[in-house]
N, C-alpha and C positions, 0 to 999 in steps of 0.2 A: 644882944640887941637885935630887934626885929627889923627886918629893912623893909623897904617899901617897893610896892609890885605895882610896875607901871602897867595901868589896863587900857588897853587900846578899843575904840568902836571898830564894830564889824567891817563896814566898809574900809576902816586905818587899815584892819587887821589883812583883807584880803588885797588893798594895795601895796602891804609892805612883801606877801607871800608873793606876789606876783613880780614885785621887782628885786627879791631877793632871789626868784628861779632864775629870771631874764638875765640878771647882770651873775648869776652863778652859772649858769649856762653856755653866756655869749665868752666870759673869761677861762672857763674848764674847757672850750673848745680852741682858744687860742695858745693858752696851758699846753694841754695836749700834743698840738704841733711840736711848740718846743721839747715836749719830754720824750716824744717820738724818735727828735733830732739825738739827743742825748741817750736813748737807749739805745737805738741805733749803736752807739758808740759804745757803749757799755757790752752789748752783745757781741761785738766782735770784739774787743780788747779782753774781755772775761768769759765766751761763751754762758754756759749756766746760770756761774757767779755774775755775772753782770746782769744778768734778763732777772735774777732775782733780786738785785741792786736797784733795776731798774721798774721792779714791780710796787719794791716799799720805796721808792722815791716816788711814784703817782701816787701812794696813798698819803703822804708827805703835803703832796701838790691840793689834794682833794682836801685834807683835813684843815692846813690852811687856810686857802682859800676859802671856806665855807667859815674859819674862825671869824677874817679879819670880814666877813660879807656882816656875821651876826654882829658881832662889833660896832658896826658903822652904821646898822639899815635896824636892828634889834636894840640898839642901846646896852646891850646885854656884858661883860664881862664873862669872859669865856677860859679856861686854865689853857696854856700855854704851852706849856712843856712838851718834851719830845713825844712822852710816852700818850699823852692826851689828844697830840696830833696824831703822830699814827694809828692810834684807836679810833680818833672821831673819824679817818680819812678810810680806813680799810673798813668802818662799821655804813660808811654814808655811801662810800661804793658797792658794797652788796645789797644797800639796801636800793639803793638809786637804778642797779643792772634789774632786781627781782623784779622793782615797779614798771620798770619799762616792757617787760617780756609784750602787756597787752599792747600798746603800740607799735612794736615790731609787726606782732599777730595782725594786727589790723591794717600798718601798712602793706605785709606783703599779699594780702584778700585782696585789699583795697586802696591799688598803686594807682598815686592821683595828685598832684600838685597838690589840687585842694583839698584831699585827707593829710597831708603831712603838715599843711597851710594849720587846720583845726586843732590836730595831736601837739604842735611844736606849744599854738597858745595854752591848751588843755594842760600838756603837761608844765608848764611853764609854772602854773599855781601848784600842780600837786610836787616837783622838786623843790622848791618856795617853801613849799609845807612842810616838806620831807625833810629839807636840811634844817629849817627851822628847829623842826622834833628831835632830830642826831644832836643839834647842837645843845639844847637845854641838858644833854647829859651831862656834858661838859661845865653845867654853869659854873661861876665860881671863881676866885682868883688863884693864883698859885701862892699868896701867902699863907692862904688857908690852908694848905694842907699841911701833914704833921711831917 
């Protein structure tokens, strides 16, 4: 059976990119704090074993979140599973560190309230974008698979 593909107009499409970075963003930074607090802990009770406990639980954090954003803002069904989380989460964080390098680069030329003011909205649509594209890898429900 053929399902049916919701097409969105251009302006839908870069409103939903843009508040699917903003509200991925504003949440992976308060995320963050928390897993900080919890590695923290991991790295002293397990040295190594922990820091690496605590590296696939941010990608845990990331794959998530970016699930249940597509979910809610994409309409989208997304698989679920452990192995599709830590895949989507560790594939959206290298891809999400490589895209930022240019604005690292440009903030440290060009240290300025209002260069970081430009970069946060600029990159706001291209993470929006970015996690949108990680997630369609994922499309799918977990009944479908074999």
């Amino acid at each position: 059976m053929e399902e049916d593909k919701v097409s969105y107009s251009l302006p839908s499409q870069v409103g939903k990119y843009f508040l699917h970075g903003i509200v991925f963003s504003l949440l992976l930074t308060l995320l963050v704090f928390l897993w900080a607090f919890i590695a923290g802990f991991l790295v002293v009770a397990g040295y190594v074993i922990g820091l690496i406990i605590g590296i696939v639980l941010l990608f845990f954090i990331v794959g998530g979140l970016n699930i249940v954003l597509t979910e809610i803002i994409w309409d989208v069904p997304i698989r679920e599973n452990w192995q599709s989380i830590l895949g989507h989460g560790l594939l959206l964080s290298i891809i999400l560190v490589l895209a930022g390098i240019p604005s690292l680069l440009v903030s440290l030329y060009y240290p300025s309230l209002t260069v970081t003011i430009i970069l946060f909205i600029v990159y706001t649509f291209i993470d929006g974008y970015i996690a949108r594209w990680i997630a369609a890898i994922w499309e799918g429900s977990d009944e479908e698979e074999p």
